[in-house]
FINUSE-419302 format. One record per residue (C-alpha): residue number from 0; residue in three letters; x, y, z. Coordinates in steps of 0.1 Angstrom, whole numbers. Each point is the difference from the previous one (the first is absolute). Layout:
BEGIN
 seq type     x     y     z
 NUM  ala     X     Y     Z
...
REM end
This chain:
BEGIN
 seq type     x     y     z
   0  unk  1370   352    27
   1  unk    30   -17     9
   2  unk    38     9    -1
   3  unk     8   -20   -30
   4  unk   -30    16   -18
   5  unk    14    38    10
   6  unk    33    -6   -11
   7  unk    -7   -10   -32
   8  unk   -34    28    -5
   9  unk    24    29    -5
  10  unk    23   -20   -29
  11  unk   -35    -8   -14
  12  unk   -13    37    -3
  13  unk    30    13   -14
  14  unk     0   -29   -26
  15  unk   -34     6    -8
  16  unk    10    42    -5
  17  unk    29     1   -16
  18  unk     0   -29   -25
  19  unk   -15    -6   -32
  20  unk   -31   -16   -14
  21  unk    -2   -36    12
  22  unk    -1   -35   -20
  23  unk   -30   -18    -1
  24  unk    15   -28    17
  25  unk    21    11    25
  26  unk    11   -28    20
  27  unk    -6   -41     3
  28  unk   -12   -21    28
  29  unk    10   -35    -3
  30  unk   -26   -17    27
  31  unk   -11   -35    12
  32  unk   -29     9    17
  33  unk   -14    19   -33
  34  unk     0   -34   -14
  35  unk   -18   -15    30
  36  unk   -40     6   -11
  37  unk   -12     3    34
  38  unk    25    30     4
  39  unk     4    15   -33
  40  unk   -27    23     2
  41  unk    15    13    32
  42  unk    34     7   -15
  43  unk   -14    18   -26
  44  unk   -24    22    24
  45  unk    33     6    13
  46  unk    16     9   -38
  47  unk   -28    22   -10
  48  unk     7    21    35
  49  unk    32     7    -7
  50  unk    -5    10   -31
  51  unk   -26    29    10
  52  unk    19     9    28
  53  unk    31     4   -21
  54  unk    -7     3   -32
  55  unk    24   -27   -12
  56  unk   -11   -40   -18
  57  unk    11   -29    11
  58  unk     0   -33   -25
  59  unk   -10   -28    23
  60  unk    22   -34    -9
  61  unk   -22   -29    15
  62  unk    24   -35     7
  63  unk   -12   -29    24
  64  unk    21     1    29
  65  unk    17   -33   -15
  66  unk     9    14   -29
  67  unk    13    34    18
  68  unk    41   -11    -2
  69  unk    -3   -16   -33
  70  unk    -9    31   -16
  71  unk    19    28    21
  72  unk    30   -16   -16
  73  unk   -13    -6   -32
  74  unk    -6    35     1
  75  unk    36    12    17
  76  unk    19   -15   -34
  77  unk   -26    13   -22
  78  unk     5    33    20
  79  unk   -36     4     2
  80  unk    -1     1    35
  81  unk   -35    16    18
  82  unk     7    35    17
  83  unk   -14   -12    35
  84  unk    -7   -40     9
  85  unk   -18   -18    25
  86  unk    19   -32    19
  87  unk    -6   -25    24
  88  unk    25    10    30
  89  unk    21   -32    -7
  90  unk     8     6   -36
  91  unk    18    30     8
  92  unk    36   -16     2
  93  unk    -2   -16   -32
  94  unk     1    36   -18
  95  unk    21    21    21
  96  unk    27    -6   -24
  97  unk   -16    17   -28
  98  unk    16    36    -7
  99  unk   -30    17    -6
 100  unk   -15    -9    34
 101  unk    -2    36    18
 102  unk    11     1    34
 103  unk   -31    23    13
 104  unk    20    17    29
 105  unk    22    15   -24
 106  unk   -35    14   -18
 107  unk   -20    14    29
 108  unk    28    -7    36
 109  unk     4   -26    27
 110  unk   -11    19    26
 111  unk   -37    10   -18
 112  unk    -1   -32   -12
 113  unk     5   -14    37
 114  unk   -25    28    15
 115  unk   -26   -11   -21
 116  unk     0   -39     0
 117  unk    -9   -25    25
 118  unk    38   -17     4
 119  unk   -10   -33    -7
 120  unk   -20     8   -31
 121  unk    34    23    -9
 122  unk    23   -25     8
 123  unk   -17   -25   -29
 124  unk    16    21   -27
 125  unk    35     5    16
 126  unk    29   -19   -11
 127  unk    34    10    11
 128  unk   -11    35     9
 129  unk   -14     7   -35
 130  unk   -36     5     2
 131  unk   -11   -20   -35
 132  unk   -40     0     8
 133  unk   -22    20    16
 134  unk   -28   -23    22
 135  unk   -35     6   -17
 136  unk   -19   -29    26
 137  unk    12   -19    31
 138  unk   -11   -30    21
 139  unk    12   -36     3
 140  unk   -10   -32   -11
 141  unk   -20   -22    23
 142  unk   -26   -27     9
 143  unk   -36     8   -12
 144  unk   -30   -13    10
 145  unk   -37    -4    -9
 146  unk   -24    -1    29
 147  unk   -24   -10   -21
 148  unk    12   -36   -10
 149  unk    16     3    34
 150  unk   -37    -2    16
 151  unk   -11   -28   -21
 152  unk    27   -21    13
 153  unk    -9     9    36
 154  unk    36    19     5
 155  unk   -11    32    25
 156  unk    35     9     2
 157  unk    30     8   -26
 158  unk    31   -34     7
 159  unk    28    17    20
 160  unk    23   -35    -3
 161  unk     8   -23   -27
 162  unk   -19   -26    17
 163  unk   -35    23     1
 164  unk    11     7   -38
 165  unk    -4   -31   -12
 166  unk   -26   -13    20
 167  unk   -19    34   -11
 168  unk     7   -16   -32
 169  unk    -9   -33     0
 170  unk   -33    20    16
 171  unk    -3    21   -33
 172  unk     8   -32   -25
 173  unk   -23   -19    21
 174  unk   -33    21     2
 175  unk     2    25   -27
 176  unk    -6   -22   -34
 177  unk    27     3   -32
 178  unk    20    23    26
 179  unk    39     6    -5
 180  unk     4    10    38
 181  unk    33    18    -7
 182  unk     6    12   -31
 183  unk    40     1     3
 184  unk    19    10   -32
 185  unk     4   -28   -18
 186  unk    13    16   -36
 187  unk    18    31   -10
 188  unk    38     0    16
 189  unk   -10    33    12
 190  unk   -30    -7    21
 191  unk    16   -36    13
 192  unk    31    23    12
 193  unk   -23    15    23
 194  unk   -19   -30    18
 195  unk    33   -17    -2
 196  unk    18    27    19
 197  unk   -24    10    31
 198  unk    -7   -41     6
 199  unk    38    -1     0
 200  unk    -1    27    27
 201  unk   -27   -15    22
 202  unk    22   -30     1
 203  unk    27    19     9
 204  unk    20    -2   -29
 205  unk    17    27   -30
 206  unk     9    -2   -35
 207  unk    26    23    -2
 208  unk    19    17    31
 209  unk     8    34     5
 210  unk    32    -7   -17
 211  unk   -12   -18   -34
 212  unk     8   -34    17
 213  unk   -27   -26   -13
 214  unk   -12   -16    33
 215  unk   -29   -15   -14
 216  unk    10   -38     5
 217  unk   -11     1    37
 218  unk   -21   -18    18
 219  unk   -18    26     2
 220  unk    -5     0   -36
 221  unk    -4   -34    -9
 222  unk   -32     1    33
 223  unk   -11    30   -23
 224  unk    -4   -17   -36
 225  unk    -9   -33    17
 226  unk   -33    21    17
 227  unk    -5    11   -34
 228  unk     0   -31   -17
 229  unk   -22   -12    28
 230  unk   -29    22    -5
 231  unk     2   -11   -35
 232  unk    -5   -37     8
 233  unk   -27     6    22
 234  unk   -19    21   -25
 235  unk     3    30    20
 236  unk    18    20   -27
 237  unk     0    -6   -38
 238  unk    15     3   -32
 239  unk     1    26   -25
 240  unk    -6    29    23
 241  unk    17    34    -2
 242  unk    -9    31    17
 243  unk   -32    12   -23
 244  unk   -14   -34     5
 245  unk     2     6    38
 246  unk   -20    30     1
 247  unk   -25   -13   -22
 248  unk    -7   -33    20
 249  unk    -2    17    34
 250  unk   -23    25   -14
 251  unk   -20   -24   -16
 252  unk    -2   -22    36
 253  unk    19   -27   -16
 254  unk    32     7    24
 255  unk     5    13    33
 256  unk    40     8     9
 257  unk    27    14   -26
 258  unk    27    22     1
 259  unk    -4    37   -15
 260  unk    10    38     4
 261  unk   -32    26    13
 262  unk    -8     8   -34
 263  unk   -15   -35    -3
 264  unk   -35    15    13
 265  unk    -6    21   -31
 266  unk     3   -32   -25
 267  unk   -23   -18    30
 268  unk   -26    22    -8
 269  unk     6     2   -34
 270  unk     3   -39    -3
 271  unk   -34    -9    25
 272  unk   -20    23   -23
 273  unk   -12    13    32
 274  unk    19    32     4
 275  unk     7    16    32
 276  unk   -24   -20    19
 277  unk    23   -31    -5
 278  unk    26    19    25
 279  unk   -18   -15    31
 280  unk    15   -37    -9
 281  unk    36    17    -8
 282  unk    22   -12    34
 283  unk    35    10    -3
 284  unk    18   -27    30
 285  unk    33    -3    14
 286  unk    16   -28   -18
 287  unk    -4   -32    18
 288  unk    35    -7    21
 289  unk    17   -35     7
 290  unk    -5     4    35
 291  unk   -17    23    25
 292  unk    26    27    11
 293  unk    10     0   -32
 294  unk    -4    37   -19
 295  unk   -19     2   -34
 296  unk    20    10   -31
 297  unk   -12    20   -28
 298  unk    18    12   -30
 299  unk     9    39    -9
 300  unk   -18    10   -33
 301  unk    -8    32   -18
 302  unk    -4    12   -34
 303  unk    31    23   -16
 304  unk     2    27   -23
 305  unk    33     1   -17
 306  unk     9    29   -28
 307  unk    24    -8   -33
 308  unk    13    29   -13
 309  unk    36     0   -29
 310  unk    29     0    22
 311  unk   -23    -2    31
 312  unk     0    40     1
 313  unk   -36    12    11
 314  unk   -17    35    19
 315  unk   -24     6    22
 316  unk   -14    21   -29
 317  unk     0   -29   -26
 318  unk   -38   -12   -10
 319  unk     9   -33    16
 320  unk     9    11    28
 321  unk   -33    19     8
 322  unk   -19   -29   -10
 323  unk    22   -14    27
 324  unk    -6    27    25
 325  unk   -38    -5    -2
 326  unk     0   -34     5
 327  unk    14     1    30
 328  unk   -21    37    12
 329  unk   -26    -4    25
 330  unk   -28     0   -24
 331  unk    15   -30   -19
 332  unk    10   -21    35
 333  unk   -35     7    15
 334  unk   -20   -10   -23
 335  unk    12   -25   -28
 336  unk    20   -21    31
 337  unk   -33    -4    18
 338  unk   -14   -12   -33
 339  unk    27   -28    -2
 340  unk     0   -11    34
 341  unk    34     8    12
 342  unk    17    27    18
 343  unk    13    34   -13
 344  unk    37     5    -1
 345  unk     5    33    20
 346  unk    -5    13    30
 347  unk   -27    23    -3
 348  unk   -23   -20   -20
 349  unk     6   -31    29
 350  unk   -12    26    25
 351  unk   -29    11   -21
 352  unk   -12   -40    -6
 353  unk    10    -8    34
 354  unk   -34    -9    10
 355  unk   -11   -27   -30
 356  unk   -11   -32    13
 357  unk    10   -25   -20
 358  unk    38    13    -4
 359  unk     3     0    39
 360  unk   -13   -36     0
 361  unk    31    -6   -27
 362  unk    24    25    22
 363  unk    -6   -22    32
 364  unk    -1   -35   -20
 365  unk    34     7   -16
 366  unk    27   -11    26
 367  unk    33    -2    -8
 368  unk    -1    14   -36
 369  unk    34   -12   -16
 370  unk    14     9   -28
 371  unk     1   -24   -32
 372  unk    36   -12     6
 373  unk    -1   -12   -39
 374  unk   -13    30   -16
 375  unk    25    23    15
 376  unk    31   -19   -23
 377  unk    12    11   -34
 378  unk    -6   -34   -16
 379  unk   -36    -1    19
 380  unk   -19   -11   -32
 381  unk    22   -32    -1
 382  unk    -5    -7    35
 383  unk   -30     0    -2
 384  unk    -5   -21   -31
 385  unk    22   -27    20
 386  unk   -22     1    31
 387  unk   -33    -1   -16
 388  unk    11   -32   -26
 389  unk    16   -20    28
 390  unk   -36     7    26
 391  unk   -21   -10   -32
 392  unk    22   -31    -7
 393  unk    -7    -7    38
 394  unk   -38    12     0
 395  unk   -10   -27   -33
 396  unk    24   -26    14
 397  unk    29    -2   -22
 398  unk    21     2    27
 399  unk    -1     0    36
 400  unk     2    30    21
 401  unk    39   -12    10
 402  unk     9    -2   -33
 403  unk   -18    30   -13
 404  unk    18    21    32
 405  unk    32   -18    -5
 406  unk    -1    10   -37
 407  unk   -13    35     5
 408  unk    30     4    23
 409  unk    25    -8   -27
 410  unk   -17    21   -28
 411  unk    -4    31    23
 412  unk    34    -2    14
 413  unk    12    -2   -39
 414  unk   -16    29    -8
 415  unk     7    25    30
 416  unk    38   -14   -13
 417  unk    -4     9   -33
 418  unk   -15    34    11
 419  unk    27     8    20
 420  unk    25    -4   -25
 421  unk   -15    26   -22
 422  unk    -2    26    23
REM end
């Protein structure tokens, strides 16, 4: 049992004593991965525990990860907010501004908080000192690989360079029949951010500095969408893909590289049909650099748990606030993280999992994990809307790449502006 579990034990017990009879349902979990069916029954395994453990329901509220945002607000001016939500780490910024966000140091304490959790899982739900999420999973997004198709091409080893990557490629295309050798995201602003961003990186280029400067009209970035557009021209990447296409086509041997988090192993066995024996073809790589010497980039990602509560006024002893407790207990960060692929949040549970293949394989593949330097502004949703229409205009040649950066530089830097202003 770990600190953060403790603290919150004796609250629970004296709850459970001296209060009343309970409501039926006592609390709501808003969740992506319910909504996932590959996952769902996991989550609820995961519900139904709680609820004998503590004797308190939760109402499960099942949203594609796409339609996450959309609703949370719809919900915050209806005021029927979830008591406890799951978000992708960069979506965090867009609802720190909402009053009935609770800060979760002023619930359970910094310092516990800090003794429990792995910093850099912790440090995904802090924003100006407030602590607005607890870390449920952590990892990065990276390059994945099938050694399966991989073989069939005659590839023994994973591309280290850009220049291996796309004559592993052409390989794949080549050899492997009705093949889409990289399945980059093609649709969905969201997933396009993503392979946008680290390609960006491995040229050696930003989006957005440290500052909020937009930087993206670089060489560096124009190199970056040009690659992009490249593959697409050669038919080495291909329309109309989004993240859940990916997985599918790499676990049915249709594709061999794309870019994903650790949990991407649990849909790869759900997707093959061949369950856990499909793990042997799962490769997780360094992403391919520009130039030897060069170090691989990754990006930080995790899944958050953020509470609403009126005023944003919660206690340890509140029903949500359990339910939060046990997700992130031993029990809960042992167990269901294995089953998504990804690594627990706190320190204990790392230490107990310390020894699992496949997340040391990710661990040592992961390089220099950086954090999404889009996701972590106020306005994120617009940037992000910007970025993906201006790579698609470039990816289905309605512009070239110099325009489309040229334009995405203008439109970004209007926004950040405009964001700015209403601070």
């Amino acid at each position: 049992m770990n600190t953060f579990t403790r603290l919150v034990g004796t609250a629970a017990v004296a709850l459970a004593l001296g209060s009343g009879a309970v409501k039926a349902a006592d609390l709501s979990y808003m969740s992506f991965t319910y909504a996932e069916e590959p996952n769902k029954a996991t989550v609820q395994a995961t519900l139904d525990d709680f609820t004998k453990a503590e004797k308190l329901t939760v109402e499960p509220l099942g949203f594609a990860w796409g339609d996450m945002q959309k609703n949370i607000f719809l919900r915050a001016r209806s005021k029927t907010l979830p008591d406890i939500a799951q978000l992708s780490e960069r979506w965090l910024p867009t609802f720190a501004s909402l009053d009935s966000l609770v800060d979760l140091n002023t619930v359970y304490g910094k310092d516990k908080l800090e003794a429990a959790f792995a910093p850099d899982a912790l440090a995904m739900g802090n924003i100006d000192g407030k602590q607005l999420a607890l870390p449920l999973i952590s990892g990065s997004i990276g390059m994945v690989a099938n050694k399966e198709v991989l073989a069939k091409a005659g590839i023994n080893e994973p591309p280290k360079t850009l220049d291996e990557f796309k004559q592993a490629m052409i390989a794949v295309r080549d050899k492997v029949p009705n093949s889409v050798p990289y399945t980059m995201a093609t649709k969905n602003n969201g997933s396009i951010l993503i392979d946008f961003m680290v390609w960006n990186w491995v040229h050696g280029g930003h989006i957005i500095d440290d500052a909020g400067k937009v930087v993206v009209d670089s060489k560096e970035g124009r190199d970056a969408l040009g690659f992009m557009v490249e593959l697409m021209k050669e038919r080495l990447a291909a329309a109309e893909i989004d993240r859940p296409d990916s997985r599918r086509l790499l676990a049915q041997g249709a594709s061999a590289f794309y870019l994903d988090a650790p949990q991407t192993r649990t849909f790869l066995r759900e997707f093959s049909g061949r369950g856990e024996a499909f793990d042997v073809n799962v490769l997780p790589m360094p992403t391919p650099v520009l130039k030897d010497g060069d170090k691989p980039v990754s990006v930080q990602w995790g899944h958050l748990l953020v509470q609403f509560a009126d005023g944003g006024k919660a206690s340890a002893t509140d029903p949500a606030d359990k339910f939060l407790a046990y997700l992130t207990s031993d029990a809960v960060q042992t167990t269901y993280t294995l089953k998504m692929s990804a690594l627990p949040a706190t320190k204990s549970a790392r230490a107990a999992v310390a020894n699992d293949v496949y997340l040391k394989n990710w661990s040592s593949a992961t390089g220099d994990a950086r954090r999404n330097e889009v996701g972590i502004w106020s306005n994120a949703a617009e940037l992000t809307t910007i970025i993906g229409e201006e790579v698609q205009g470039a990816l289905l040649g309605q512009k070239s790449a110099d325009e489309a950066i040229a334009s995405m530089q203008a439109r970004l830097t209007t926004s950040m502006e405009k964001a700015k202003k209403s601070e």
